[in-house]
C-alpha positions as CSV (number, residue, x, y, z in Angstrom):
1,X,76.5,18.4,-41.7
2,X,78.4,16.2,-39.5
3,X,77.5,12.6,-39.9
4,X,77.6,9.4,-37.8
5,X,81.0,8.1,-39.8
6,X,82.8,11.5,-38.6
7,X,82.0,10.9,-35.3
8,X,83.0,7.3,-35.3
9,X,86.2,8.3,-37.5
10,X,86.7,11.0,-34.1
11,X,86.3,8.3,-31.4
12,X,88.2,5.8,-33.0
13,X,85.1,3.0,-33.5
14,X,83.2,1.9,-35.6
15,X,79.8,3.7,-37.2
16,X,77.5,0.8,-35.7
17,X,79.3,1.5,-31.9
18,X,78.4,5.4,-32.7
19,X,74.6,4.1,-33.5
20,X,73.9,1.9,-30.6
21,X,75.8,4.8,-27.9
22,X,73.6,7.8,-29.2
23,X,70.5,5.6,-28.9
24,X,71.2,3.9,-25.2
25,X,71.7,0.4,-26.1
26,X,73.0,-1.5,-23.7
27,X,75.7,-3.8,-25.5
28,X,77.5,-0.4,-25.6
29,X,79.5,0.4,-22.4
30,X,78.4,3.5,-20.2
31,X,81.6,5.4,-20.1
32,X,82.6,4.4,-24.5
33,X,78.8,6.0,-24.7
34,X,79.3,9.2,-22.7
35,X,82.6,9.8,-24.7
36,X,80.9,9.2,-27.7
37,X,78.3,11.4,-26.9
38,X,80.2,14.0,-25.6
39,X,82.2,14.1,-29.3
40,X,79.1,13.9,-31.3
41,X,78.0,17.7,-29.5
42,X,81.5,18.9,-29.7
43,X,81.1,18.7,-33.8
44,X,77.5,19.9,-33.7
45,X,76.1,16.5,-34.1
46,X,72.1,16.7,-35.2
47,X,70.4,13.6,-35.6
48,X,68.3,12.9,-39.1
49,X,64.7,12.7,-37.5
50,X,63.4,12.0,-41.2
51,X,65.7,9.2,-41.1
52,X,64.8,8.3,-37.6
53,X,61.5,8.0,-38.4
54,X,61.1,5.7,-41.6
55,X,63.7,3.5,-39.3
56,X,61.5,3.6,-35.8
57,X,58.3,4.3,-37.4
58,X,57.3,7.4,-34.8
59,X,58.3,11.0,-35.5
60,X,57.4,11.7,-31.9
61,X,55.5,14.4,-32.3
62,X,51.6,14.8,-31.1
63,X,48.7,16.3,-32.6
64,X,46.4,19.0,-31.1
65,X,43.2,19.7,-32.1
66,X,42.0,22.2,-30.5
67,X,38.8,24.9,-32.1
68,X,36.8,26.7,-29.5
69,X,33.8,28.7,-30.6
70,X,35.2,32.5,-29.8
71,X,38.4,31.0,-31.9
72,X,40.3,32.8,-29.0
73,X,43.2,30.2,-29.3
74,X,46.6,29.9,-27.6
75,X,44.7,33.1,-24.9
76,X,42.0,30.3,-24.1
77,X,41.9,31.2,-20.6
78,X,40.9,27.4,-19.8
79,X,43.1,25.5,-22.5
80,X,46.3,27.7,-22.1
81,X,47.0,26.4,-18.9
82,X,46.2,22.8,-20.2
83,X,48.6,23.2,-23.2
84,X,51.6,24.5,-20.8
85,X,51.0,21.5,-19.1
86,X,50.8,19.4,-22.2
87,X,53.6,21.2,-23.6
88,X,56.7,21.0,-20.6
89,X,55.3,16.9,-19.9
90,X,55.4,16.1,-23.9
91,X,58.8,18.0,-24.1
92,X,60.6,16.0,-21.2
93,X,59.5,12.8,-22.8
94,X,61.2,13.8,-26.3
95,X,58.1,14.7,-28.0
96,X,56.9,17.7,-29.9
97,X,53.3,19.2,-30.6
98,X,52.2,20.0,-33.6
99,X,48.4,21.7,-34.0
100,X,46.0,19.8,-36.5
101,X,43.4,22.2,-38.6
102,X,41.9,21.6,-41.7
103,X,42.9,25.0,-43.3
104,X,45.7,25.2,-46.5
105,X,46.6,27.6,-48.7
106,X,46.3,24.3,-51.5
107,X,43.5,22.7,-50.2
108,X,41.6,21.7,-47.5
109,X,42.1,18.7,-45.6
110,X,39.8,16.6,-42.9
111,X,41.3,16.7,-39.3
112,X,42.6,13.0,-40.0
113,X,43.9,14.0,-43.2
114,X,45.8,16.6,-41.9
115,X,46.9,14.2,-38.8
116,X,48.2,11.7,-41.3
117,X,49.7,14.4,-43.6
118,X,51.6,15.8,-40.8
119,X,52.7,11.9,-39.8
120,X,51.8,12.6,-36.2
121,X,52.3,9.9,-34.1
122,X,48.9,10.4,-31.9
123,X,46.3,13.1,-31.1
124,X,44.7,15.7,-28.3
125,X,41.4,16.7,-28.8
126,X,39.9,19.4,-26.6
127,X,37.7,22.3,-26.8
128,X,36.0,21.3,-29.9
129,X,32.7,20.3,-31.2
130,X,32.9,16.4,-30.5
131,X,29.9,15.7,-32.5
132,X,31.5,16.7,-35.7
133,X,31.8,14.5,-38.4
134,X,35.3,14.8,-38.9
135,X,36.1,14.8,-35.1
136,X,34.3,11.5,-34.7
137,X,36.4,10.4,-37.6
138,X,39.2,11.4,-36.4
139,X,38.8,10.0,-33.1
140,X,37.9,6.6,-34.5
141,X,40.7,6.0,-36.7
142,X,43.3,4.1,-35.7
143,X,45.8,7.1,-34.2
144,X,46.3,6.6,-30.4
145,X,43.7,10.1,-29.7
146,X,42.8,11.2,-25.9
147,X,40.1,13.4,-25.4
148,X,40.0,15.9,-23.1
149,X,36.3,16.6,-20.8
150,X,34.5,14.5,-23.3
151,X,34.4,10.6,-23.5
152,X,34.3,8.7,-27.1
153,X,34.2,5.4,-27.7
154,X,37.7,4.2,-28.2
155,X,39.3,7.0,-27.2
156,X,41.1,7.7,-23.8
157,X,39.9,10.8,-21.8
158,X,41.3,13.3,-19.1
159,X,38.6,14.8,-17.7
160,X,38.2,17.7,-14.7
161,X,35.7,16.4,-12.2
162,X,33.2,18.5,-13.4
163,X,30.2,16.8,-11.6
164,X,31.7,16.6,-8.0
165,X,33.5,20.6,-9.0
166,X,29.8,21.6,-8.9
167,X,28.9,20.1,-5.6
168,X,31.9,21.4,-3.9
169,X,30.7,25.0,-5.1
170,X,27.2,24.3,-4.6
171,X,27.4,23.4,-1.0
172,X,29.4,26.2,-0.2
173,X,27.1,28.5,-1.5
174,X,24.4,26.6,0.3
175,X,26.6,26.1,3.8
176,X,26.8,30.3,3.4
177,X,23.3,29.8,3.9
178,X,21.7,30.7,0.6
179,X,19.1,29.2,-0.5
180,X,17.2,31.3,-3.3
181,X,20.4,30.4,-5.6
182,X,19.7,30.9,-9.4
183,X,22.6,29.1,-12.1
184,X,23.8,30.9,-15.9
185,X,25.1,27.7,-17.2
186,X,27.0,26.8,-19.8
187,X,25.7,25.8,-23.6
188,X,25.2,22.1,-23.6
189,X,27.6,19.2,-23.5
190,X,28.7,17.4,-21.6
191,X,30.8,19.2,-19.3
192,X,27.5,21.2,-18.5
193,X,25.2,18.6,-18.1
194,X,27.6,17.1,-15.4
195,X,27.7,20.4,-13.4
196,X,23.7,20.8,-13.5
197,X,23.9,17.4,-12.2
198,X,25.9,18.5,-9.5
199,X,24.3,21.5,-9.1
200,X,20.7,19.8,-8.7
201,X,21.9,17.1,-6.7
202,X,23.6,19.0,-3.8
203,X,20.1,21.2,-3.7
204,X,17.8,17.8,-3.5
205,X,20.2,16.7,-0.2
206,X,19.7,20.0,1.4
207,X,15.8,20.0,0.2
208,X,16.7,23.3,-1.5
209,X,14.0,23.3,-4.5
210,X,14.2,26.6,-6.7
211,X,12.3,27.8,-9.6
212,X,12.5,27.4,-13.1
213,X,13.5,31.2,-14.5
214,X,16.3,30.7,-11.9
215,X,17.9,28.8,-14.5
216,X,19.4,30.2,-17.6
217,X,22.0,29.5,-20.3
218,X,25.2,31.8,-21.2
219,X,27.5,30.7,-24.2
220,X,30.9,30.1,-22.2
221,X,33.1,33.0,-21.8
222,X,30.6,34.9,-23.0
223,X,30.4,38.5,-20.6
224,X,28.1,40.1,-23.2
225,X,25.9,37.6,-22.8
226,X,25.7,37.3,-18.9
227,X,25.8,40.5,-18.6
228,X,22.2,40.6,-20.1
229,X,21.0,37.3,-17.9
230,X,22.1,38.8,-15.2
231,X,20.1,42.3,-15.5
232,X,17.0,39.6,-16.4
233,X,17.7,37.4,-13.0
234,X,17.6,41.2,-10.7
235,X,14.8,42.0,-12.5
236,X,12.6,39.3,-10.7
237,X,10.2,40.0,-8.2
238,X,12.1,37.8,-5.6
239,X,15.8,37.9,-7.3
240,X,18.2,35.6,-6.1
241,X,20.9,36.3,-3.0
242,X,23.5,34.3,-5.0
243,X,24.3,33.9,-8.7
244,X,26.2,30.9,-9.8
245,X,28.1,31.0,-13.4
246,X,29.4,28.7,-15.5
247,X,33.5,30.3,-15.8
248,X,35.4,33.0,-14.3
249,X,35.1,35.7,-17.7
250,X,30.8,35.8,-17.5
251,X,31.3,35.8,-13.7
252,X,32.9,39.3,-14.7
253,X,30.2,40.2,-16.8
254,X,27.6,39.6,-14.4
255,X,29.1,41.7,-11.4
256,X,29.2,44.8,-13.8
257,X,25.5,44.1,-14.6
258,X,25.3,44.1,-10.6
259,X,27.1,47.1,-9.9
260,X,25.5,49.1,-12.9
261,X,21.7,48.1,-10.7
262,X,23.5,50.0,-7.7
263,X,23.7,46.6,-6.0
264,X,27.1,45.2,-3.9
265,X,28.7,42.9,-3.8
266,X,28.7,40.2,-1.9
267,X,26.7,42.6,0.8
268,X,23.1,42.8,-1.6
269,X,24.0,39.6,-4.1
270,X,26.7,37.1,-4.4
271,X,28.3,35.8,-7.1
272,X,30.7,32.6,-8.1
273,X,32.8,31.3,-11.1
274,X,34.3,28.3,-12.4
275,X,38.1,27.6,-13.5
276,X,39.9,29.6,-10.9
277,X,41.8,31.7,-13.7
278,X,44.5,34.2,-12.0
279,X,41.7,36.9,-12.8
280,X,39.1,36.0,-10.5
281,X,42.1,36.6,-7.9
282,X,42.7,40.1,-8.9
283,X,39.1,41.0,-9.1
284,X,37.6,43.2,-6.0
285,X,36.3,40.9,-4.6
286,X,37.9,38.2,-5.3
287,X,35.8,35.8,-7.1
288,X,34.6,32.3,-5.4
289,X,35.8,29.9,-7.7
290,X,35.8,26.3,-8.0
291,X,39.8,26.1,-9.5
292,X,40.4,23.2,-11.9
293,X,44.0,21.7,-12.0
294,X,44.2,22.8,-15.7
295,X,48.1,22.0,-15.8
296,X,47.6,18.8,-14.2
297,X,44.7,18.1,-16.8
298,X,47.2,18.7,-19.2
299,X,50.3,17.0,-18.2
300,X,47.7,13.6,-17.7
301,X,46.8,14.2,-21.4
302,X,50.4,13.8,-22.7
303,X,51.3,10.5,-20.7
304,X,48.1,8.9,-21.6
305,X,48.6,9.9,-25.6
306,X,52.3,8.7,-24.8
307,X,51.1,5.7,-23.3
308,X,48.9,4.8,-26.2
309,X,51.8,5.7,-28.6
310,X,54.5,3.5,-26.9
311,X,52.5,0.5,-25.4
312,X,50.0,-0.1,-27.8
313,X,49.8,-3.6,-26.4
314,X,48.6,-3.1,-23.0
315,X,47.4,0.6,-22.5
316,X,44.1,0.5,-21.6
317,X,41.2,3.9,-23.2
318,X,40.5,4.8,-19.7
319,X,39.0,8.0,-18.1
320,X,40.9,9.8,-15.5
321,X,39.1,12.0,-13.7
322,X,41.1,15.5,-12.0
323,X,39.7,17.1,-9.1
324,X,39.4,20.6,-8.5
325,X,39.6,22.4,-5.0
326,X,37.5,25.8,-4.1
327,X,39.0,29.0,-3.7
328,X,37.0,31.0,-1.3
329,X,37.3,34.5,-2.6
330,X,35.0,37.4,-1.4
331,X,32.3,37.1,-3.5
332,X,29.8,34.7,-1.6
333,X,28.6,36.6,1.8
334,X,27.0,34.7,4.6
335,X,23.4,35.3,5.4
336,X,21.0,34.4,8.0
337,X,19.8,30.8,7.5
């Protein structure tokens, strides 16, 4: 293994010059620190980040926690796209990612045990049951930890604008000129419960009042399960011209409940999603969508855990909130006002 003393012994200096070049300091001239550097990958130089550590006190690497219901991990049709964001903006800033569980073969340990095992130098939390003991632990220890769609005391969050997301949707459906318009939302938490509050509040401005069983709930990404509330919402005397739902994959499920009844689509009922994942584009017709910036969700996440990690001083445990845009589709049909 080559060693800082063989690249100084190379370059003619001492092993402090060969130190200060590889890590930018100043006192070191620009050109004596590109030659150095261009020596130390000539021998295959590999820096000793076990050293590095105990020296700088940060491993630079980040934690993920991340535990959705359908355990559908890294094909999270939501959270993929927020990782590859995560991932690329972590990896230019010299940091790696490293997924926290509470699984081992030897034993098993607490999310913060396993944070603190793994020496991780903060923390991601998404998708996840944020009322769990150990999450709250976890997120009130003293580990830099942003949140994502869920705000906790002493935590920073990246959130999608979930509330003013629904609105958007909402009133398009409504400017298509619908107005018997039934919602599947999500279980609750409190992504849901700011969508219904968008949902409810773009209706009371256009004095849109619908009834109760136009309302029902749908585990997320569930298709099974909207499938059935779907057949329940036709089966009403006076069924609904358009069917909201709370993601792209039970926005699936309910069109095949549709077709199945004999029933097109958007011509006899209309339908929308949320997320704006590539397969509501390939769908015939393409489903109306509210698309969340999941990338830009995620590349937010890292510079705010980075932040917290590097400037403990004077970042500051806000919420930034990521607006979404509509994509139109083919699945929302206009009808006579």
């Amino acid at each position: 293994m080559v060693s800082l003393k063989d690249i100084a012994e190379a370059c003619g200096v001492s092993v402090a010059t060969v130190s200060k070049a590889l890590n930018n300091h100043s006192d070191v001239s620009q050109s004596r620190r590109e030659q150095i550097k261009k020596k130390a990958n000539e021998l295959g130089y590999l820096p000793n980040m076990a050293a590095k550590a105990l020296k700088t006190k940060s491993t630079h690497d980040i934690g993920i926690l991340f535990a959705d219901a359908h355990n559908s991990g890294l094909t999270h049709p939501f959270f993929s796209e927020v990782l590859e964001g995560l991932k690329s903006e972590a990896e230019e800033k010299g940091y790696d990612l490293t997924f926290i569980n509470t699984r081992s073969k030897m034993n098993r340990m607490s999310y913060l045990e396993h944070c603190l095992y793994r020496n991780v130098d903060g923390v991601v939390i998404a998708c996840v049951d944020f009322l769990q003991p150990e999450v709250v632990e976890l997120a009130q220890s003293r580990l830099p930890v942003v949140t994502i769609d869920h705000l906790m005391d002493s935590c920073a969050t990246i959130s999608s604008n979930n509330l003013g997301g629904m609105q958007k949707l909402t009133e398009y459906v409504v400017s298509r000129g619908h107005r018997r318009i039934a919602i599947i939302h999500g279980t609750p938490s409190s992504v849901t419960s700011a969508r219904m509050a968008g949902f409810y509040r773009t209706l009371e401005a256009h004095g849109i009042d619908i009834p109760d069983h136009y309302v029902v709930e749908s585990p997320y990404l569930d298709d099974e399960v909207s499938y059935e509330k779907t057949k329940e919402l036709l089966a009403l005397p006076e069924r609904p011209t358009c069917i909201m739902y709370p993601d792209d994959y039970t926005c699936i499920g309910g069109m095949n409940a549709i077709r199945e009844a004999g029933l097109r689509i958007p011509e006899d009922i209309s339908v929308t999603g949320y997320d704006g994942v590539q397969i509501a584009r390939m769908m015939s017709p393409k489903i109306t969508t509210l698309r969340q910036n999941m990338r830009l969700i995620g590349q937010m996440a890292a510079d705010k855990v980075i932040e917290l990690i590097e400037k403990p001083r004077t970042a500051m445990r806000s919420n930034r909130i990521i607006d979404g845009e509509i994509f139109e589709g083919e699945s929302v049909a206009m009808i006579n006002k």
